[in-house]
Gaussian input, Z-matrix of N, CA and C with variables (Angstrom, degrees):
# hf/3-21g

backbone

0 1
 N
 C     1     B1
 C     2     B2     1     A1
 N     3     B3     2     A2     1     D1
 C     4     B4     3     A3     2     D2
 C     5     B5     4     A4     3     D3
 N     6     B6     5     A5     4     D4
 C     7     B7     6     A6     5     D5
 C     8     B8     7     A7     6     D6
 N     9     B9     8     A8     7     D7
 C    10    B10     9     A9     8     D8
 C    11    B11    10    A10     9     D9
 N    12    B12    11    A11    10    D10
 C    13    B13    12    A12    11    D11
 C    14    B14    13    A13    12    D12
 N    15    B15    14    A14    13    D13
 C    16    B16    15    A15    14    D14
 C    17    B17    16    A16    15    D15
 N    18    B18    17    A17    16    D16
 C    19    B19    18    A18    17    D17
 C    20    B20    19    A19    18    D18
 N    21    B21    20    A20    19    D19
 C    22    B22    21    A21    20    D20
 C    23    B23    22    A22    21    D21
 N    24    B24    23    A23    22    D22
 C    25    B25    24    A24    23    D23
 C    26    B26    25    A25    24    D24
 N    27    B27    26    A26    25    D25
 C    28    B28    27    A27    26    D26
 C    29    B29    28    A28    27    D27
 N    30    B30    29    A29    28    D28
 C    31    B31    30    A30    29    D29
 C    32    B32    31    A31    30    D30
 N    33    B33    32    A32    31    D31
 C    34    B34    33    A33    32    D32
 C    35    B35    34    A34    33    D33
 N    36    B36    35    A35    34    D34
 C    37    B37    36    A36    35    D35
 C    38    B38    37    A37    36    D36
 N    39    B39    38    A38    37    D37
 C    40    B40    39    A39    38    D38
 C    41    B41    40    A40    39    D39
 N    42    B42    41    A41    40    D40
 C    43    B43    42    A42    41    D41
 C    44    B44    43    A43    42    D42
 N    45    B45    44    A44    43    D43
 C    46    B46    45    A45    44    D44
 C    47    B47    46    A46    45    D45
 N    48    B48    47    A47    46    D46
 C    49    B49    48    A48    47    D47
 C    50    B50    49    A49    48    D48
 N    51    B51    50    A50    49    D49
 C    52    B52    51    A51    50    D50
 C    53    B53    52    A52    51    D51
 N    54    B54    53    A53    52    D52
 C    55    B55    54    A54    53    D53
 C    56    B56    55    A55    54    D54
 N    57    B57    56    A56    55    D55
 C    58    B58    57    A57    56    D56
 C    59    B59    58    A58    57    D57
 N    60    B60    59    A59    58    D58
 C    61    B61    60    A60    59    D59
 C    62    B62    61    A61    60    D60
 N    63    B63    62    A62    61    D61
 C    64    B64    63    A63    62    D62
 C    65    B65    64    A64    63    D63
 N    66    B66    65    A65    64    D64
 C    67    B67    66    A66    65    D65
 C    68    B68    67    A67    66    D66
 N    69    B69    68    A68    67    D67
 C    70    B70    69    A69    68    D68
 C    71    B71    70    A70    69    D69
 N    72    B72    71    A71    70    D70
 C    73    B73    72    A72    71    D71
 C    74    B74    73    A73    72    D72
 N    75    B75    74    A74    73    D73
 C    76    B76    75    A75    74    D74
 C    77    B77    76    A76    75    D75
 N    78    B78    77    A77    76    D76
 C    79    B79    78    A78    77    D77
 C    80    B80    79    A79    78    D78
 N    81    B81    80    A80    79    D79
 C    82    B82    81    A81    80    D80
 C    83    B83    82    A82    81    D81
 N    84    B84    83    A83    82    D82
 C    85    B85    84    A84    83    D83
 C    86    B86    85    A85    84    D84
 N    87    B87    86    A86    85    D85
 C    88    B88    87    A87    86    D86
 C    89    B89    88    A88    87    D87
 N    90    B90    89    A89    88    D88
 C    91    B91    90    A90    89    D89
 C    92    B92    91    A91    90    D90
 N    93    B93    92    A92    91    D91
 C    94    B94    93    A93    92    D92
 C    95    B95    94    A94    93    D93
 N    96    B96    95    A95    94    D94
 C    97    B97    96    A96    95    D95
 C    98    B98    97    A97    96    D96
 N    99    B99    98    A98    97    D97
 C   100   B100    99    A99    98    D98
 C   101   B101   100   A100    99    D99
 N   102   B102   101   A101   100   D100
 C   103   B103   102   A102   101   D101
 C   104   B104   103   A103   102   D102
 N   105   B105   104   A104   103   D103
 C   106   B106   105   A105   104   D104
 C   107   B107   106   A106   105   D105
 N   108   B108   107   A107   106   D106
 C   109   B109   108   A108   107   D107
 C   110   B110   109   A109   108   D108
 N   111   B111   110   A110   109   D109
 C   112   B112   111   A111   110   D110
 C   113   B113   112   A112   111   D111
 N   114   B114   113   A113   112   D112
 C   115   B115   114   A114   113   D113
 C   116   B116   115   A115   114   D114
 N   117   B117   116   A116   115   D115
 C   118   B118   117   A117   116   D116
 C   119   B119   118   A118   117   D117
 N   120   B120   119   A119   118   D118
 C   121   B121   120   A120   119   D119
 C   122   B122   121   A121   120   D120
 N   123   B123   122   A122   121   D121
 C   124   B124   123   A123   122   D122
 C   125   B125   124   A124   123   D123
 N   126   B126   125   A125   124   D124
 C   127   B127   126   A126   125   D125
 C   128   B128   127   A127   126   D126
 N   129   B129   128   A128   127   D127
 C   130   B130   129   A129   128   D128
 C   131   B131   130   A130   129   D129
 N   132   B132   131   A131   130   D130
 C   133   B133   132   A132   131   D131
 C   134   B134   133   A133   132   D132
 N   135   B135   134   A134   133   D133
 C   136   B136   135   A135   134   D134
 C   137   B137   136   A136   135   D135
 N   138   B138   137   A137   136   D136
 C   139   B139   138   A138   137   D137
 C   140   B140   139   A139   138   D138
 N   141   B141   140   A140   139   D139
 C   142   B142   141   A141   140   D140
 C   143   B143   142   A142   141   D141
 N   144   B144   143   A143   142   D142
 C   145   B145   144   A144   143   D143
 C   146   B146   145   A145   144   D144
 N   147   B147   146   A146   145   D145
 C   148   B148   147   A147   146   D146
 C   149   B149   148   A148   147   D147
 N   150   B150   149   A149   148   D148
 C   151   B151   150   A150   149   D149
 C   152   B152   151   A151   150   D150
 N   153   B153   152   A152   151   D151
 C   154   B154   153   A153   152   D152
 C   155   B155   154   A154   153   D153
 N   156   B156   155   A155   154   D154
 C   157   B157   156   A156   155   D155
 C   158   B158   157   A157   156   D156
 N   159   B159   158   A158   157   D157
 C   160   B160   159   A159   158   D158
 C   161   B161   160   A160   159   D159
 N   162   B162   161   A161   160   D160
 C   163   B163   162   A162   161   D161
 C   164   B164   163   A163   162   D162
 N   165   B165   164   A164   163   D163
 C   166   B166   165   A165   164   D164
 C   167   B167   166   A166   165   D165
 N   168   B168   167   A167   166   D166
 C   169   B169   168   A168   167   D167
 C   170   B170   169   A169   168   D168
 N   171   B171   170   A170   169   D169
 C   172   B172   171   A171   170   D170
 C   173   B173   172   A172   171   D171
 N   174   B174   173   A173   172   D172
 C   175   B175   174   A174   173   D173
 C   176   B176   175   A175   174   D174
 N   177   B177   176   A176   175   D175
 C   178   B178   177   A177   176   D176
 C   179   B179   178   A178   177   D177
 N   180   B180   179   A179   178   D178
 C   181   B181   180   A180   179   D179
 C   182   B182   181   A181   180   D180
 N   183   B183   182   A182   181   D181
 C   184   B184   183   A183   182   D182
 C   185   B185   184   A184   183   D183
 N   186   B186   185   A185   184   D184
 C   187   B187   186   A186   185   D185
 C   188   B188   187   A187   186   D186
 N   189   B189   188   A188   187   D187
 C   190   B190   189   A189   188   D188
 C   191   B191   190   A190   189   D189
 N   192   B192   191   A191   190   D190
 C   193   B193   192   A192   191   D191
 C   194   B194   193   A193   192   D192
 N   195   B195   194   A194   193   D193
 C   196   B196   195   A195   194   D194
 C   197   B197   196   A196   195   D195
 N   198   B198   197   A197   196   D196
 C   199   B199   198   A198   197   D197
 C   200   B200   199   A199   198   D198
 N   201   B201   200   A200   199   D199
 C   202   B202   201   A201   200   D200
 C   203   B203   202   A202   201   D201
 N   204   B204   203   A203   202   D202
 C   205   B205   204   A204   203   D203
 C   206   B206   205   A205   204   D204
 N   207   B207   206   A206   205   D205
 C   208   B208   207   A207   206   D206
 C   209   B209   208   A208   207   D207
 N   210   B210   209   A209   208   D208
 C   211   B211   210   A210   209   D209
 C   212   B212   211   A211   210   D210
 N   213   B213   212   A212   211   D211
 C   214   B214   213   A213   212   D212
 C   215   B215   214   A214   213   D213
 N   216   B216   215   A215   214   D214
 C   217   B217   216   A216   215   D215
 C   218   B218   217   A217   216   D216
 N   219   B219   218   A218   217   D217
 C   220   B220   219   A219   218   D218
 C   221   B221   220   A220   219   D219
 N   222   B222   221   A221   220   D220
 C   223   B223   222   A222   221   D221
 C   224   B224   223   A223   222   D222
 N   225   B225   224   A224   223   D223
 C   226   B226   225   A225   224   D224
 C   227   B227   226   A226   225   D225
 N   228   B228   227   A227   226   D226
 C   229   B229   228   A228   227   D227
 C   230   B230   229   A229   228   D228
 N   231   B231   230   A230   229   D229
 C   232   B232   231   A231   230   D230
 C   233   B233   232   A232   231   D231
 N   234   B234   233   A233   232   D232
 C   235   B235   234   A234   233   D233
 C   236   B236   235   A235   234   D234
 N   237   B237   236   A236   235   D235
 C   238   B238   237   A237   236   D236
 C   239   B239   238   A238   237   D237
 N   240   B240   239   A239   238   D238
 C   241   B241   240   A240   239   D239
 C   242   B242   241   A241   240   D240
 N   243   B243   242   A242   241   D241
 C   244   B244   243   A243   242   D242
 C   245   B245   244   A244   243   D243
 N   246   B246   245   A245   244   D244
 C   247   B247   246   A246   245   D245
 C   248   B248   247   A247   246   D246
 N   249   B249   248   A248   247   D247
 C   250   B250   249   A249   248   D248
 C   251   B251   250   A250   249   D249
 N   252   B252   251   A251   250   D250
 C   253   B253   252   A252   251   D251
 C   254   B254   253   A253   252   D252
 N   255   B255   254   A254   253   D253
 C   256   B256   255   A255   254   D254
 C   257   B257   256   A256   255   D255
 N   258   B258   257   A257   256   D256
 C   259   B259   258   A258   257   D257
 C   260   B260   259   A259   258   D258
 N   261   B261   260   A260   259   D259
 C   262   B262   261   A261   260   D260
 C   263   B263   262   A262   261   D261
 N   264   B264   263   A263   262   D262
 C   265   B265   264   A264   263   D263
 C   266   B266   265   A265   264   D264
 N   267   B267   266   A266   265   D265
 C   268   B268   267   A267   266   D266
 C   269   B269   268   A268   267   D267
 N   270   B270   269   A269   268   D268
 C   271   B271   270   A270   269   D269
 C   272   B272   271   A271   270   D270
 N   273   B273   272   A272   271   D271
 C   274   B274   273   A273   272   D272
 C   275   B275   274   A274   273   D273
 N   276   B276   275   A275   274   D274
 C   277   B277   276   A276   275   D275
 C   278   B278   277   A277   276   D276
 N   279   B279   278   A278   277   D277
 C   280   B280   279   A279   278   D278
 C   281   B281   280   A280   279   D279
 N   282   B282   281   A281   280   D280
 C   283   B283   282   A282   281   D281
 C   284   B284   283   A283   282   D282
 N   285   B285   284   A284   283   D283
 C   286   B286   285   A285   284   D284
 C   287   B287   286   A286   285   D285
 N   288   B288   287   A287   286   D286
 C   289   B289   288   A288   287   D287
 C   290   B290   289   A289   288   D288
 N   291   B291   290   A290   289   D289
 C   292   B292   291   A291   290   D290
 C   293   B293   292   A292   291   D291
 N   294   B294   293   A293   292   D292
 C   295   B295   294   A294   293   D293
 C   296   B296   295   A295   294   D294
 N   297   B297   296   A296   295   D295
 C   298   B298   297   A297   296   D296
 C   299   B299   298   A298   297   D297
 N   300   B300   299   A299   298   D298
 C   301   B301   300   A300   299   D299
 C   302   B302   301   A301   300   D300
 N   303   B303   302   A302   301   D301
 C   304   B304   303   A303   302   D302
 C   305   B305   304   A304   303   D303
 N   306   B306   305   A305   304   D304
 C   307   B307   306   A306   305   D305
 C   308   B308   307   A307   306   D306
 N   309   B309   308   A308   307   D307
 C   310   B310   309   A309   308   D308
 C   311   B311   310   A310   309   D309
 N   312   B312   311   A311   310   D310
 C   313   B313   312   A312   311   D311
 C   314   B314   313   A313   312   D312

   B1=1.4514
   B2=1.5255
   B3=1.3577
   B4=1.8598
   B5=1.5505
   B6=0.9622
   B7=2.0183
   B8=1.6629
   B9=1.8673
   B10=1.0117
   B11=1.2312
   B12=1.6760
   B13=1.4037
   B14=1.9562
   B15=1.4013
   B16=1.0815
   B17=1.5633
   B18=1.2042
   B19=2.2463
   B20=1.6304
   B21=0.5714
   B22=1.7865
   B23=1.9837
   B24=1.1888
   B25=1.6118
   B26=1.6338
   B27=1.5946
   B28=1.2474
   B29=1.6945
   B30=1.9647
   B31=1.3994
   B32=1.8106
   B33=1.0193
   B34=1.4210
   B35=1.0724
   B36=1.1935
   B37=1.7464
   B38=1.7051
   B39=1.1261
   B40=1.1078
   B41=1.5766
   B42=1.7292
   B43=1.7983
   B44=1.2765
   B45=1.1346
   B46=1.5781
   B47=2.0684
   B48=1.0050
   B49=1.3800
   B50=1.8208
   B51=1.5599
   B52=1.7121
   B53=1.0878
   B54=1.6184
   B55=1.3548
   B56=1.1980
   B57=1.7349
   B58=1.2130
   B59=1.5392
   B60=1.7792
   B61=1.1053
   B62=1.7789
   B63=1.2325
   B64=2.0461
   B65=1.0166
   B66=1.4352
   B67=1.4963
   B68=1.0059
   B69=1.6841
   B70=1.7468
   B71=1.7594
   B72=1.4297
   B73=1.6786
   B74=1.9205
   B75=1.0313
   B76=1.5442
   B77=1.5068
   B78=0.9851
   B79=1.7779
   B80=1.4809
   B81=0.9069
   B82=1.2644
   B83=1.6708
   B84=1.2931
   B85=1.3166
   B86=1.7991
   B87=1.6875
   B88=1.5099
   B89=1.4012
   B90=1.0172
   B91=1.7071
   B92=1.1388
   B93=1.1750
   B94=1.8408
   B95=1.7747
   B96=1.4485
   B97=1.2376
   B98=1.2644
   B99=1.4288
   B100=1.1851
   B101=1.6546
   B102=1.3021
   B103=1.5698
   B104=1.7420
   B105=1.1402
   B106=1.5907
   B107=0.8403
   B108=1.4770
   B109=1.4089
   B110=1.7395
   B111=1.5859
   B112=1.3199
   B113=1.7271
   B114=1.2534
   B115=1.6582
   B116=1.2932
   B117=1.5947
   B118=1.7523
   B119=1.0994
   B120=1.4231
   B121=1.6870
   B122=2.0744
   B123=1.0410
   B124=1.1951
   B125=1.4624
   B126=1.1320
   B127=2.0655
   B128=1.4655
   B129=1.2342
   B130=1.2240
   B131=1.2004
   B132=1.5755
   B133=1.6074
   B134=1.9852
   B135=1.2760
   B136=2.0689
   B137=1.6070
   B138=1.6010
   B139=1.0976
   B140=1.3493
   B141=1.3179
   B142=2.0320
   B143=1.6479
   B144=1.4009
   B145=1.3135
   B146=1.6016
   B147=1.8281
   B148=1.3138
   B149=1.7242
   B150=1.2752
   B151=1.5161
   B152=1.6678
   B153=1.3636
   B154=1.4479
   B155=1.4510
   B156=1.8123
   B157=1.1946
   B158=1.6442
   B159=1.3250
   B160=1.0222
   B161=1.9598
   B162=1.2301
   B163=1.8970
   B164=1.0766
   B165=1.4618
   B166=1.3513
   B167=1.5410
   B168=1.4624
   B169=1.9195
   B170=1.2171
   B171=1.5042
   B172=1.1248
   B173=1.8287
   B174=1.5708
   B175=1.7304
   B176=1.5009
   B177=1.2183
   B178=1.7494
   B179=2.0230
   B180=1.0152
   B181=1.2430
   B182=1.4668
   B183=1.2645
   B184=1.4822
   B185=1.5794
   B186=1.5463
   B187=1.3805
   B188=1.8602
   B189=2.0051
   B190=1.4553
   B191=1.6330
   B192=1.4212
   B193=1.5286
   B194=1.2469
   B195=1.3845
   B196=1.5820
   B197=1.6556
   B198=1.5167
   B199=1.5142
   B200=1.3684
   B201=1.2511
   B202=1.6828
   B203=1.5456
   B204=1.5900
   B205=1.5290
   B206=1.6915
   B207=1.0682
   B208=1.5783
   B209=1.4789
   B210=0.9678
   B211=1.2446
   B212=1.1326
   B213=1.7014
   B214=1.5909
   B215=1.2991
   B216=1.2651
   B217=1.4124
   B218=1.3153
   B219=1.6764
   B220=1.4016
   B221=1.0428
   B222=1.8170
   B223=0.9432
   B224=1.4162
   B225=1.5074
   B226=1.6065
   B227=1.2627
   B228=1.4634
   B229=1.4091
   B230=1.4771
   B231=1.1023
   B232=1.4308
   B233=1.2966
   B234=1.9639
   B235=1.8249
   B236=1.5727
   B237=1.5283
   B238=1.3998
   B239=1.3811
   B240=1.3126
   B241=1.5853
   B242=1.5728
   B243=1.3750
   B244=1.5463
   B245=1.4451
   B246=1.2587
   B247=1.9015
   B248=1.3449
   B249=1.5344
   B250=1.5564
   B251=1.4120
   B252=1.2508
   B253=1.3841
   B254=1.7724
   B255=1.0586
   B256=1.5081
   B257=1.9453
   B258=0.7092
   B259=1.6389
   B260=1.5115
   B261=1.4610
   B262=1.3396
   B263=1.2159
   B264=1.7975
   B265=1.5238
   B266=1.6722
   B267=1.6413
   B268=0.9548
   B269=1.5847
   B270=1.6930
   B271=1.6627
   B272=1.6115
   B273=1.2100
   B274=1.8646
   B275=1.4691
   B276=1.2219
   B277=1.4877
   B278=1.3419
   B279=1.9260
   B280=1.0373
   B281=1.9320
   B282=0.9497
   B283=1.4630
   B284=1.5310
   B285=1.1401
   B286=1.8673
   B287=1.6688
   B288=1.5421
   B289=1.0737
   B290=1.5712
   B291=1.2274
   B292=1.3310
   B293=1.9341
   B294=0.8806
   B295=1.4224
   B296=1.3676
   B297=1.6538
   B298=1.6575
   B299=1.5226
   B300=1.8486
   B301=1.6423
   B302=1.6387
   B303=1.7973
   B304=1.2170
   B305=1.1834
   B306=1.3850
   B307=1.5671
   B308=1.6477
   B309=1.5296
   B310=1.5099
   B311=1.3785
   B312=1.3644
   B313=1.6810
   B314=2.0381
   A1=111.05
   A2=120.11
   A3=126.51
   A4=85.91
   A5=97.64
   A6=88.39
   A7=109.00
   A8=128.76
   A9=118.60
   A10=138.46
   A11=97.81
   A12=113.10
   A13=119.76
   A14=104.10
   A15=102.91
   A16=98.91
   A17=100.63
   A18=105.41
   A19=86.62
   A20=120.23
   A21=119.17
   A22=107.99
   A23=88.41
   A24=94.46
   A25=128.34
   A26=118.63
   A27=129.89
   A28=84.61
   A29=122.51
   A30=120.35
   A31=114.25
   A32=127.45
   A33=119.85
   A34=110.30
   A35=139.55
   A36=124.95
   A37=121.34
   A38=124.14
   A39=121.63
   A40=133.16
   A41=79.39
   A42=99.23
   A43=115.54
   A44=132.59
   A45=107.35
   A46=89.39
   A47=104.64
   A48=114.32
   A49=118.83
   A50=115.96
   A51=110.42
   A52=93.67
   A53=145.51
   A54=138.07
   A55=113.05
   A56=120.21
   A57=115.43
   A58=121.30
   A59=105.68
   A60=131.24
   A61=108.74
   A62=94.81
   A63=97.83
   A64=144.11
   A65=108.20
   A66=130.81
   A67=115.76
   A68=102.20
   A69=111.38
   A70=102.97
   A71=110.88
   A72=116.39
   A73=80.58
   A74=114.60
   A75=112.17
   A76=100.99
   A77=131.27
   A78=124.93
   A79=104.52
   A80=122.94
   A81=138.97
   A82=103.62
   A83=134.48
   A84=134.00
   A85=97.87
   A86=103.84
   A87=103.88
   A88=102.11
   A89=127.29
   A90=129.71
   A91=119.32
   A92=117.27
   A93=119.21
   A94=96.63
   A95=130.40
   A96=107.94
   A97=112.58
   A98=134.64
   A99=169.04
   A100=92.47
   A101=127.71
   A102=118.69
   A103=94.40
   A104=133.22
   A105=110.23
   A106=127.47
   A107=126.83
   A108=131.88
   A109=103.63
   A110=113.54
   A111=103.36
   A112=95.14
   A113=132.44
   A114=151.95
   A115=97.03
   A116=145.32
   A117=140.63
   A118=117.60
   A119=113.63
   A120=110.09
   A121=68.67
   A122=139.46
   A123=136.16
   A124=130.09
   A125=92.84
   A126=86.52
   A127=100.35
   A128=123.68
   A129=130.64
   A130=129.52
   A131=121.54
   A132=110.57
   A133=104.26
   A134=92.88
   A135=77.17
   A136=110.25
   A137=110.71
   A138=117.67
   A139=109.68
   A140=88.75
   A141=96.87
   A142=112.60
   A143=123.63
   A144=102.31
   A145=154.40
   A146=81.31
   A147=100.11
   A148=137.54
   A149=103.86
   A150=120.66
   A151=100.90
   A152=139.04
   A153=140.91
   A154=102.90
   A155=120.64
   A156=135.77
   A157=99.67
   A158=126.72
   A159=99.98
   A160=113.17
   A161=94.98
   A162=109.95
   A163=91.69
   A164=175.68
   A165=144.64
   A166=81.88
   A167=116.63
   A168=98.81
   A169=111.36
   A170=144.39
   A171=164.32
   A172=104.90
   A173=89.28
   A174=112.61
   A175=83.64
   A176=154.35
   A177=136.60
   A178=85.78
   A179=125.29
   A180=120.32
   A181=110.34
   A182=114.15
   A183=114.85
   A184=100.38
   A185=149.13
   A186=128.67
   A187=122.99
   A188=95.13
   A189=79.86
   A190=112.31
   A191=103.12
   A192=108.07
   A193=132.33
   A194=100.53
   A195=109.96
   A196=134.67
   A197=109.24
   A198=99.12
   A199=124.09
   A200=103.29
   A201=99.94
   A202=122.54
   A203=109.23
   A204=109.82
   A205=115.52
   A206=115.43
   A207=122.57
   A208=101.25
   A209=137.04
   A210=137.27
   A211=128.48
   A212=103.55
   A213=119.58
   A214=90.24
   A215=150.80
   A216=126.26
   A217=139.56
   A218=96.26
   A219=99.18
   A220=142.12
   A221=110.89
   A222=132.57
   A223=115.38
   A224=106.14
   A225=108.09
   A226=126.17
   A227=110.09
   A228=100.67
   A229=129.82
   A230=113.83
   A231=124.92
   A232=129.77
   A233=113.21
   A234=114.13
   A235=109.42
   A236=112.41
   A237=119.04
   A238=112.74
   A239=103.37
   A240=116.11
   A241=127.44
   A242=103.85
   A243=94.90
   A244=127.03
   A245=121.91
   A246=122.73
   A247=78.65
   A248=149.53
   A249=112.51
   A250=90.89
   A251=157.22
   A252=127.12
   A253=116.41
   A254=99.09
   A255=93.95
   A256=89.27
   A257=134.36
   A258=126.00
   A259=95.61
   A260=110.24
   A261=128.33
   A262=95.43
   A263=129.80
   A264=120.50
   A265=103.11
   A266=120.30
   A267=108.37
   A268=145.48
   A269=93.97
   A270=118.20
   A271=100.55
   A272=114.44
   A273=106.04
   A274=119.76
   A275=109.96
   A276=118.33
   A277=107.05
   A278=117.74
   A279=101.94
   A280=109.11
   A281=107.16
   A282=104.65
   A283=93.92
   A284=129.20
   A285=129.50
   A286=87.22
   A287=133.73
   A288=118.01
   A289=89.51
   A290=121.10
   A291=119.39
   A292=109.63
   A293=126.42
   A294=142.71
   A295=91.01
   A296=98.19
   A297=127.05
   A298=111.65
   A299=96.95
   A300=114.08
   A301=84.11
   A302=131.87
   A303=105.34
   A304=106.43
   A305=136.23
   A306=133.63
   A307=111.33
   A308=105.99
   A309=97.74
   A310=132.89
   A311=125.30
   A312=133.16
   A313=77.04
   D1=-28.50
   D2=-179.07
   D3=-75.94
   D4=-59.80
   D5=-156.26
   D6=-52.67
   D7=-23.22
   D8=166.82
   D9=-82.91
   D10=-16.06
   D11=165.69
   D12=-74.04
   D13=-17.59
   D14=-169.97
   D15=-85.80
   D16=-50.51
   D17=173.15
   D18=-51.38
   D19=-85.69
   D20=-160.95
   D21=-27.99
   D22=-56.67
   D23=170.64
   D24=-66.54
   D25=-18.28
   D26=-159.04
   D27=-97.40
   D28=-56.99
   D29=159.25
   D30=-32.31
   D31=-37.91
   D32=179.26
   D33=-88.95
   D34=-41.14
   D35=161.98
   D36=-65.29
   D37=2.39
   D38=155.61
   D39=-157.82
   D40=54.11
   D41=147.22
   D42=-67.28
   D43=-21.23
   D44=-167.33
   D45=-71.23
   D46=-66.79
   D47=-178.47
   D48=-32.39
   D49=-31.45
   D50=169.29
   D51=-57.92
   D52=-46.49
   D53=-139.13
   D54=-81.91
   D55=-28.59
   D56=174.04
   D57=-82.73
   D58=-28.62
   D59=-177.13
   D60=-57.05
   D61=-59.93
   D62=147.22
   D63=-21.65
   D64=-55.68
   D65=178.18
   D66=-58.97
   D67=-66.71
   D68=-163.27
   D69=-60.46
   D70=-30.13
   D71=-155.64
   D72=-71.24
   D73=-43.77
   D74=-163.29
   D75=-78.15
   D76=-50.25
   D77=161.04
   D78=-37.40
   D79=-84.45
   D80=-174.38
   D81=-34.20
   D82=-39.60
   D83=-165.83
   D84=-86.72
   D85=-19.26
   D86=-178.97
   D87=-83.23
   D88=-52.26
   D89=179.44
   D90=-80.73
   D91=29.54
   D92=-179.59
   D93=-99.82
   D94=-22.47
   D95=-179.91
   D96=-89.79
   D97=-17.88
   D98=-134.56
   D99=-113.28
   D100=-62.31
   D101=174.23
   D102=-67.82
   D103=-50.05
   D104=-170.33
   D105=-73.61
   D106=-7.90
   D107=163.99
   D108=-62.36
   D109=-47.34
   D110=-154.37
   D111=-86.77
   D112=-26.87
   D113=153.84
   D114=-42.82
   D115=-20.70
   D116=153.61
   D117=-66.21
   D118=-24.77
   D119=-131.38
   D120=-110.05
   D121=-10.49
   D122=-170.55
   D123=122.27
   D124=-1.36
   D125=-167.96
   D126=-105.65
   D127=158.39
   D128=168.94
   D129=-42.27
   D130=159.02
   D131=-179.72
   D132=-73.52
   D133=-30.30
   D134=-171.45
   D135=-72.42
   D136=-25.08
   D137=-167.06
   D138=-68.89
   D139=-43.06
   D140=174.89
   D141=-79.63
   D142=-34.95
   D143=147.66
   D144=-22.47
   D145=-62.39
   D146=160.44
   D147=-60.34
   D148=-49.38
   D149=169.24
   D150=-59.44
   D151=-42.80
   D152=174.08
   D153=-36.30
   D154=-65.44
   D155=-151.71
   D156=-89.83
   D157=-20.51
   D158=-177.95
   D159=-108.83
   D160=-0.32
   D161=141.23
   D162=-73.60
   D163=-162.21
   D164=-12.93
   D165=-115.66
   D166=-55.69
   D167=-178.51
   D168=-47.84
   D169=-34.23
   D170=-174.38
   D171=-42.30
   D172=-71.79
   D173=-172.72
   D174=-72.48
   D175=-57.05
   D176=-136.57
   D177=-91.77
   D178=-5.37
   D179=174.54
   D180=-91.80
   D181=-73.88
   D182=174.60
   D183=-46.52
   D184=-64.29
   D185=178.95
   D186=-29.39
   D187=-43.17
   D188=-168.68
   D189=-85.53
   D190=-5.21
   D191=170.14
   D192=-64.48
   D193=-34.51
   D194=151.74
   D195=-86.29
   D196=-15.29
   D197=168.82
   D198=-100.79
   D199=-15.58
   D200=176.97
   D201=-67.59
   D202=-53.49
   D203=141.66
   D204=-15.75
   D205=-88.56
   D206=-179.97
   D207=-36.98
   D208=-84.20
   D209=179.12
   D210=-4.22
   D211=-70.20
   D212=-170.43
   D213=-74.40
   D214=-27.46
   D215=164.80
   D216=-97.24
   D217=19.38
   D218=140.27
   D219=-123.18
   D220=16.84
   D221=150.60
   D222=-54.07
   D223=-70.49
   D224=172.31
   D225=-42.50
   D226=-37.85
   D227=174.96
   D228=-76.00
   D229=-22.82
   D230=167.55
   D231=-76.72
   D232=-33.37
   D233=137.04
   D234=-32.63
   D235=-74.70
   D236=177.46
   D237=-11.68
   D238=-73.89
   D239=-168.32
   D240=-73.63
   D241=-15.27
   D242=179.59
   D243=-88.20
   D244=23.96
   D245=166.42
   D246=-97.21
   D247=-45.60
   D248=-165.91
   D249=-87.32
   D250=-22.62
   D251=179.76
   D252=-77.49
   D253=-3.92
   D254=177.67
   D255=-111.00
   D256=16.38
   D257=155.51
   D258=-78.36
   D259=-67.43
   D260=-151.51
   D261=-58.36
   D262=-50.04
   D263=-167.57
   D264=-71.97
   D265=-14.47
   D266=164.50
   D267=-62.51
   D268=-39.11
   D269=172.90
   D270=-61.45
   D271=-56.27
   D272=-177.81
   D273=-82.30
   D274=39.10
   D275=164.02
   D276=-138.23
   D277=-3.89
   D278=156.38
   D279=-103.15
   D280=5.50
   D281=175.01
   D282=-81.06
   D283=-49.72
   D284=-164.05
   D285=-65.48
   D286=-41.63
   D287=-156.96
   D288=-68.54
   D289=-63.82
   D290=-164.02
   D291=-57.36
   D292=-4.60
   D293=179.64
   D294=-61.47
   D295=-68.29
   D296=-159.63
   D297=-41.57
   D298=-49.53
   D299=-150.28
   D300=-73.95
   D301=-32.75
   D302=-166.46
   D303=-97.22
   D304=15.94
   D305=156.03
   D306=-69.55
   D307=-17.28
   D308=-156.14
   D309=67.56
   D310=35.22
   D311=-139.08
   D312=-117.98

């Protein structure tokens, strides 16, 4: 009963660590055909490792270079816009109210 409580307890002190342990195994299972293609073509396995990961910082950079831009302006624009959408959701909740009052509901 100690020795299962202790695995049970040793799993809870290092959850943070499955999560990364996860990650990398699942990265890693994505770029494993991707280093052997370039590990055919002649170059080493670290080298092509390496060249894998620093295409993927590559692509997750250029993505956020283009969406964060996008973002913040549609963030702003949607600050922009919400005193007239909350007028407007205001006017059609007083049209439904007045809907309401002549159903008698």
């Amino acid at each position: 009963m100690l020795v299962i409580l202790i695995i049970v307890l040793g799993f809870f002190i290092l959850r943070p660590v499955f999560g990364l342990l996860l990650g990398t195994l699942f990265l890693a299972f994505l770029l494993n055909p991707l280093v052997e293609l370039i590990q055919s073509k002649g170059a080493s396995r670290q080298a092509a490792a390496l060249t894998c990961y620093l295409l993927l910082v590559l692509v997750l950079f250029l993505i956020l270079a283009v969406v964060i831009p996008i973002l913040a302006n549609e963030t702003r624009r949607a600050a922009e816009a919400f005193p007239r959408l909350a007028v407007d959701i205001q006017k059609r909740l007083a049209a439904f109210e007045t809907w309401f009052d002549r159903l008698r509901l």
